[in-house]
KOLDOMI-934201 format. One record per residue (C-alpha): residue number from 0; residue in one letter; x, y, z. Coordinates in steps of 0.02 Angstrom, whole numbers, plus 50000, padded with zeros to 5 digits. Example, Ala and Ser with C-alpha at 12.3 -4.5 7.8 and 13.67 -1.06 7.14 Angstrom:
{num:0 | residu:a | u:50615 | v:49775 | w:50390};
{num:1 | residu:s | u:50684 | v:49947 | w:50357};
end
This chain:
{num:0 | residu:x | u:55602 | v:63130 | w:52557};
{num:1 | residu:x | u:55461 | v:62989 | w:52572};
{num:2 | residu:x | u:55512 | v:62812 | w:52555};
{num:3 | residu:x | u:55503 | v:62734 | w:52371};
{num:4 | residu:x | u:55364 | v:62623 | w:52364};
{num:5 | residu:x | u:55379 | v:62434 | w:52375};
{num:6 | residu:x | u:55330 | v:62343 | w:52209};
{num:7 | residu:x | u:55174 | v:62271 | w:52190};
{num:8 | residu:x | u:55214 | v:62117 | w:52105};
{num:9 | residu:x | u:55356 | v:62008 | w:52123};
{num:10 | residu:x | u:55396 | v:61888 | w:51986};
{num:11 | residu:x | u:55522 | v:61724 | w:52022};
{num:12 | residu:x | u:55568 | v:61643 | w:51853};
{num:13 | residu:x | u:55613 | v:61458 | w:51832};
{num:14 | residu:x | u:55736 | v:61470 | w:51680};
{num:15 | residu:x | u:55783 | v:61282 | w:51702};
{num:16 | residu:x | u:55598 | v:61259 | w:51667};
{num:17 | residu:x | u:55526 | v:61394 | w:51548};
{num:18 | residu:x | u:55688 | v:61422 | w:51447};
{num:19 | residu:x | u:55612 | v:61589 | w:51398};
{num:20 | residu:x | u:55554 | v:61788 | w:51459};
{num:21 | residu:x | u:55461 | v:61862 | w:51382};
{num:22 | residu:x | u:55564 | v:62027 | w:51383};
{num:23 | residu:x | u:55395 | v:62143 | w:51348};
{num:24 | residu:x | u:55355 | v:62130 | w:51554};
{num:25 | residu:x | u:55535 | v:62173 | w:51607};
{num:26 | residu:x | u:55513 | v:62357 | w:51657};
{num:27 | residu:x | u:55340 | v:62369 | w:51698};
{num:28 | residu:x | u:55300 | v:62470 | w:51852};
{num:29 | residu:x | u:55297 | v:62418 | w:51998};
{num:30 | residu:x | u:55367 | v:62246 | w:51953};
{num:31 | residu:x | u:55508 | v:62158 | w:52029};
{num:32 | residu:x | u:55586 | v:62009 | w:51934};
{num:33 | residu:x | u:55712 | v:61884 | w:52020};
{num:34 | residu:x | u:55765 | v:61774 | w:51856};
{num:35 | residu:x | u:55858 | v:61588 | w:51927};
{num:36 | residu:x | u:55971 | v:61480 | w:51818};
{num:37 | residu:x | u:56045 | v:61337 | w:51847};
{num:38 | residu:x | u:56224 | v:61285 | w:51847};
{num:39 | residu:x | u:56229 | v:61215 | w:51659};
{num:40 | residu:x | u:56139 | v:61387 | w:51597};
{num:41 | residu:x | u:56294 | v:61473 | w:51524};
{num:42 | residu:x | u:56220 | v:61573 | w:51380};
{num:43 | residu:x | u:56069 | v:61699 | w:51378};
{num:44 | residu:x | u:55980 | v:61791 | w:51241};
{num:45 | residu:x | u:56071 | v:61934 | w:51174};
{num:46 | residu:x | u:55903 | v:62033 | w:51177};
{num:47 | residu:x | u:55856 | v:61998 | w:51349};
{num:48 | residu:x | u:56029 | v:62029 | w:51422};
{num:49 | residu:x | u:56026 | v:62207 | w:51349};
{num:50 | residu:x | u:55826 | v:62213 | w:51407};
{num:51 | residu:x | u:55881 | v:62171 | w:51587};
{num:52 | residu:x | u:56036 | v:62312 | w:51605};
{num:53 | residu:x | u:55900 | v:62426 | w:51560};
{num:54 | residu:x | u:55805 | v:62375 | w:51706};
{num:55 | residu:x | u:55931 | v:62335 | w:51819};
{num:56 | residu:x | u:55862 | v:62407 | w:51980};
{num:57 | residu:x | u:55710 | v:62316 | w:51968};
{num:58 | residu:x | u:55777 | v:62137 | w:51925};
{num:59 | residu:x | u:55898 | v:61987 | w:52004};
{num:60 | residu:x | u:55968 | v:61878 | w:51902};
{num:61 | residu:x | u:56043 | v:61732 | w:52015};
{num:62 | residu:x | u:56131 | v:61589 | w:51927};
{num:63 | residu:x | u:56150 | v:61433 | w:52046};
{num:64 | residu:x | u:56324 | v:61379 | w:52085};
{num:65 | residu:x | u:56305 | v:61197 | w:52077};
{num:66 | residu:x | u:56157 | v:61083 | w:52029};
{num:67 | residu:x | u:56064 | v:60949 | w:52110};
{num:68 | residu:x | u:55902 | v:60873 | w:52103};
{num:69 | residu:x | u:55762 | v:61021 | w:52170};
{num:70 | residu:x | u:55902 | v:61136 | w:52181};
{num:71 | residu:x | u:55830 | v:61271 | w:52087};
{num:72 | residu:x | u:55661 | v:61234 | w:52180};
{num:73 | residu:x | u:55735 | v:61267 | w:52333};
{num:74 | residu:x | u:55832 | v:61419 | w:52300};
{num:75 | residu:x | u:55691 | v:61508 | w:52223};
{num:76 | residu:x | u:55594 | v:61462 | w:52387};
{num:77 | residu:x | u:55721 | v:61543 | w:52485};
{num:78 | residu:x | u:55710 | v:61725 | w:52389};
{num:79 | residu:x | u:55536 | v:61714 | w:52403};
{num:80 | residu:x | u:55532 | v:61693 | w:52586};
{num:81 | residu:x | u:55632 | v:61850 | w:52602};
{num:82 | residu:x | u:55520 | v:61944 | w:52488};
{num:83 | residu:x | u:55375 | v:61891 | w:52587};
{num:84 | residu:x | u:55450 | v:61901 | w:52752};
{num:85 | residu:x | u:55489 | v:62094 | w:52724};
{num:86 | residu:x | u:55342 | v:62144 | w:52579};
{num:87 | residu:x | u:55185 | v:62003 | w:52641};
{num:88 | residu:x | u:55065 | v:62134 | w:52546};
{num:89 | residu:x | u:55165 | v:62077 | w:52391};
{num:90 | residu:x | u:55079 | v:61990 | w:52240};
{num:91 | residu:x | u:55190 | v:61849 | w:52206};
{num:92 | residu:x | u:55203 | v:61751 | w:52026};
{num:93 | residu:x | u:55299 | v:61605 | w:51985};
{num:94 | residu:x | u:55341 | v:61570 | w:51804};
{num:95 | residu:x | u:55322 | v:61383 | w:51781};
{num:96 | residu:x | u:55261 | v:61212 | w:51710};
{num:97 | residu:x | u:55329 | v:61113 | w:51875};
{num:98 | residu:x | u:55170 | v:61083 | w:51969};
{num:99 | residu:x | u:55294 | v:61051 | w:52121};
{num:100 | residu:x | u:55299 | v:61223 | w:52170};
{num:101 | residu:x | u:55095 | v:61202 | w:52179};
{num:102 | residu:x | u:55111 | v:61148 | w:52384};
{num:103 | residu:x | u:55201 | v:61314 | w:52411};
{num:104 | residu:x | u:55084 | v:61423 | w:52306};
{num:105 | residu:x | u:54933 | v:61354 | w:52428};
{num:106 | residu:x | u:55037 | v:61359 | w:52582};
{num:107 | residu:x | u:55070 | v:61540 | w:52532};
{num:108 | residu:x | u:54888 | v:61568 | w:52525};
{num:109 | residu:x | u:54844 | v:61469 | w:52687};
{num:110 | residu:x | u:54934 | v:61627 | w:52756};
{num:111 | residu:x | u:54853 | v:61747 | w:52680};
{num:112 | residu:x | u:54995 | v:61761 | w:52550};
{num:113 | residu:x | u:54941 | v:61834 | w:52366};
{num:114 | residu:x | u:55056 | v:61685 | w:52257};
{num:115 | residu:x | u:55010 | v:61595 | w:52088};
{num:116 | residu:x | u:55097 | v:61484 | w:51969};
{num:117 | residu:x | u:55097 | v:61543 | w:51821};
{num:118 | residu:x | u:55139 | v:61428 | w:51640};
{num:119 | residu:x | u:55180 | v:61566 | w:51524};
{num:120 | residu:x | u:55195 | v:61756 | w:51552};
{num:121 | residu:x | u:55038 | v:61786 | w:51459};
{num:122 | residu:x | u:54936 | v:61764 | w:51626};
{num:123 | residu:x | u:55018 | v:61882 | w:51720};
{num:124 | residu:x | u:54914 | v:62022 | w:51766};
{num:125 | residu:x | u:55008 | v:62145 | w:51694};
{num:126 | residu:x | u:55039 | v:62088 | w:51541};
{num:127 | residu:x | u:55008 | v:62173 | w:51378};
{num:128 | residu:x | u:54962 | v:62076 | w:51224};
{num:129 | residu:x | u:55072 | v:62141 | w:51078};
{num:130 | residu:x | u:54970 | v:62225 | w:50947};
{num:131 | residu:x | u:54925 | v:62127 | w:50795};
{num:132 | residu:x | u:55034 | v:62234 | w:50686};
{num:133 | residu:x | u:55189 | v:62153 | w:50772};
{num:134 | residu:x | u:55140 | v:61970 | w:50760};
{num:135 | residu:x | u:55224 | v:61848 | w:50655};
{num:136 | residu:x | u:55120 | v:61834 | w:50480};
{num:137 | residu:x | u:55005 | v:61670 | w:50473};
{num:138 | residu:x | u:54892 | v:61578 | w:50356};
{num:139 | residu:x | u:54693 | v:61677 | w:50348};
{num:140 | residu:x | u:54578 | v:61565 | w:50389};
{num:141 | residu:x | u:54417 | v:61558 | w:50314};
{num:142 | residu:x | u:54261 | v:61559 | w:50444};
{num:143 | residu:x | u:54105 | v:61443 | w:50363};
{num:144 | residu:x | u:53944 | v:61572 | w:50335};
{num:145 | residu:x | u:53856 | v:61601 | w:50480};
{num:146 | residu:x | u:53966 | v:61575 | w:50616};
{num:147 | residu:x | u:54055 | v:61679 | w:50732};
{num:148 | residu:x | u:54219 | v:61674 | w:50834};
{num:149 | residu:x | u:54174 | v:61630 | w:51022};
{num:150 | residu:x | u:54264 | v:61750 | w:51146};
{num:151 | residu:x | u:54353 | v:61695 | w:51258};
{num:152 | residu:x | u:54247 | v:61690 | w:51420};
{num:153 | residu:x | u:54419 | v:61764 | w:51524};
{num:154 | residu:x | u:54396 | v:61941 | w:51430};
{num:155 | residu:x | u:54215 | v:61952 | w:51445};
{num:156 | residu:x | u:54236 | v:61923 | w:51642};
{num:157 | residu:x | u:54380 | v:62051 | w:51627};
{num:158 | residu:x | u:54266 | v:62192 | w:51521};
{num:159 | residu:x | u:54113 | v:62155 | w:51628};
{num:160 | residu:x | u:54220 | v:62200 | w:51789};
{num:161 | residu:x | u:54312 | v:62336 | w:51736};
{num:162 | residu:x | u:54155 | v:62406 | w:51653};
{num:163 | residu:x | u:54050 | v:62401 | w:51838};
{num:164 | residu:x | u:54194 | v:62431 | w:51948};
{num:165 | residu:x | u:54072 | v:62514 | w:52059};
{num:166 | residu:x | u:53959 | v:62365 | w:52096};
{num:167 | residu:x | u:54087 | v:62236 | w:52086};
{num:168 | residu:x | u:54014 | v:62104 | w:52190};
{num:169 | residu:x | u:54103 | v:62061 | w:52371};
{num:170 | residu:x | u:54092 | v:61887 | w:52389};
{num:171 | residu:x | u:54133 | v:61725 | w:52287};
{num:172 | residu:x | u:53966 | v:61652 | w:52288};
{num:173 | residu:x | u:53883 | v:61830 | w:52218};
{num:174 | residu:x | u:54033 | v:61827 | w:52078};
{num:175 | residu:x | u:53990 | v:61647 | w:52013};
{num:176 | residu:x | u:53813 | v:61711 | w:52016};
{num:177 | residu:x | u:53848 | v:61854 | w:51903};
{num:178 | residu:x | u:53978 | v:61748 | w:51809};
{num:179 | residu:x | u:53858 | v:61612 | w:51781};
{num:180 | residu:x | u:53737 | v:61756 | w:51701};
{num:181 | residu:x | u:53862 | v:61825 | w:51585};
{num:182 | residu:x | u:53909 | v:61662 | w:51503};
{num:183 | residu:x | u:53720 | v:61631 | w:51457};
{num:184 | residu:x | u:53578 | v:61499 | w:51492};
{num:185 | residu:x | u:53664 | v:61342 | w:51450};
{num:186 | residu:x | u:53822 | v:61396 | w:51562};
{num:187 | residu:x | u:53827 | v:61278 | w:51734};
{num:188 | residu:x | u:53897 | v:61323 | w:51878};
{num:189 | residu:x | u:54043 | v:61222 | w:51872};
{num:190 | residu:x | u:54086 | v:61346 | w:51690};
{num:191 | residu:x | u:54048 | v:61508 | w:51828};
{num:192 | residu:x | u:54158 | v:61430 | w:51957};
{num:193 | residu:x | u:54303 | v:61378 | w:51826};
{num:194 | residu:x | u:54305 | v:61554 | w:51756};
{num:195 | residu:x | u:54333 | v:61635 | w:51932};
{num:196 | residu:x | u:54485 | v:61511 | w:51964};
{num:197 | residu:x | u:54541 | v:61573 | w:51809};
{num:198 | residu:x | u:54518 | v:61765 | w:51865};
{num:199 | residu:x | u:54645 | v:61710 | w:52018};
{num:200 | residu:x | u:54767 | v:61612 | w:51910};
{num:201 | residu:x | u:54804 | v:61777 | w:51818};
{num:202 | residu:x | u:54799 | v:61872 | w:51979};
{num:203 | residu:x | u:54641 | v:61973 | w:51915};
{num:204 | residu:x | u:54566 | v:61933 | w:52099};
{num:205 | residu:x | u:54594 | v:61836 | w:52266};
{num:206 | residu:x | u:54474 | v:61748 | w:52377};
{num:207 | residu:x | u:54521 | v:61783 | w:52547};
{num:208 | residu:x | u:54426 | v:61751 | w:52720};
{num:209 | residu:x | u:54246 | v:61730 | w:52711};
{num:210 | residu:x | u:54265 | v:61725 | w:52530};
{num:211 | residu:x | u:54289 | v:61910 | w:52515};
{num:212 | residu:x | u:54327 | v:61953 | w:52351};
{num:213 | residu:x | u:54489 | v:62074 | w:52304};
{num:214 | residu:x | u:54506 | v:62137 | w:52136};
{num:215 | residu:x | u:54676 | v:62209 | w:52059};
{num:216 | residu:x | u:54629 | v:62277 | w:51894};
end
C-alpha cells in the first residue's frame, strides 16, 4: 500500500496566549494541529474537547507539566523542530499575539522553512469564513447615499490570482507591479508591497530565493 501522505500544514497553538480555537479548522485536510497548555490550564471547552476526539489522529494536545517563564515558548519550539526536522516541505503556522516567537518564524525562513505567526485563525490559509446565516445578529447600519463599501484589498489580490492562475507572475517585483495596478492610480508602492506581506502572513504565497514567488491557493 503507498505511504499516507504527510500534511501540508502544521498548526502549533499557544493556548496560554490565544485562550481560544476556533474549532471550524480542526479537521481540515491535510492539517495537523499540536494544541500546548500550560500548567494552570485545567479546564477546556466542552465543544472543542468533543471537536478534537473527532479528530484525534490529526491533533496533539500537550499540556505542560510545570510552568516557568518562556516555558510554553520553548516547548512549542521543540515540537516544531521535530516537525521540521522530519516534514521541512511543511507549511508551518503559529497561533499567537507574542511577537517573541517572531525571531524563530524568520530564522525558519532564513532556512528555507515555510513558518508564519499568525494572531487569530482567520488568517490561516485554510480557513473558511462561516456563512452569514450563522453569524451572531447585529445592529444594520445605514450607508450615507452615494457611497460604497471598500473591499478589502486582501480579497481582491486573492480573486485576481486565483482568477489568472495561469499567468501568475514569478517574481516579487512583477507581483507588486501587478498589485500596485489592481489597487488603482492613487495606490503607492509601499500599499503594493504591504498587500504582498499580507499574501505571506496568511500563507497565500512565499518569497523564496531570488524572490521567486510560490503560491498555495
Amino acid at each position: 500500500m503507498p505511504d499516507t501522505p504527510a500534511p501540508l500544514h502544521h498548526v502549533f497553538v499557544d493556548f496560554e496566549n490565544i485562550h481560544h480555537v476556533d474549532v471550524s479548522v480542526i479537521g481540515a485536510k491535510s492539517v495537523n494541529f499540536t494544541i500546548l497548555l500550560g500548567a494552570n490550564q485545567t479546564r477546556l471547552d466542552v465543544g472543542l474537547v468533543e471537536k478534537l476526539m473527532a479528530h484525534a489522529s490529526s491533533v496533539q494536545l500537550i499540556r505542560l507539566a510545570s510552568s516557568g517563564k518562556n516555558a510554553l515558548d520553548l516547548a512549542l519550539a521543540y515540537y516544531l523542530g521535530r516537525i521540521v526536522s522530519t516534514h521541512p516541505a511543511a507549511f508551518i503556522h503559529i497561533i499567537s499575539k507574542d511577537t517573541g516567537f517572531d525571531p524563530l518564524v524568520e530564522h525558519l525562513r532564513s532556512r528555507h522553512i515555510q513558518a508564519r505567526r499568525h494572531e487569530g485563525f482567520d488568517t490561516l490559509p485554510f480557513f473558511v469564513p462561516p456563512k452569514a446565516s450563522t453569524l451572531a445578529p447585529k445592529a444594520p447600519k445605514t450607508p450615507k447615499a452615494g457611497t460604497a463599501v471598500p473591499e478589502d484589498p486582501l480579497i481582491r489580490a486573492l480573486a485576481h490570482l486565483r482568477k489568472f492562475a495561469t499567468t501568475r507572475p514569478k517574481r516579487k517585483r512583477t507581483l507588486v507591479s501587478q498589485l500596485r495596478t489592481l489597487l488603482g492610480k492613487d495606490a503607492t508602492e509601499a500599499d503594493a508591497v504591504s498587500l504582498v506581506e499580507r499574501l505571506q502572513q496568511g500563507g497565500h504565497v512565499t518569497i523564496g530565493e531570488k524572490d521567486v514567488v510560490a503560491y498555495h491557493d
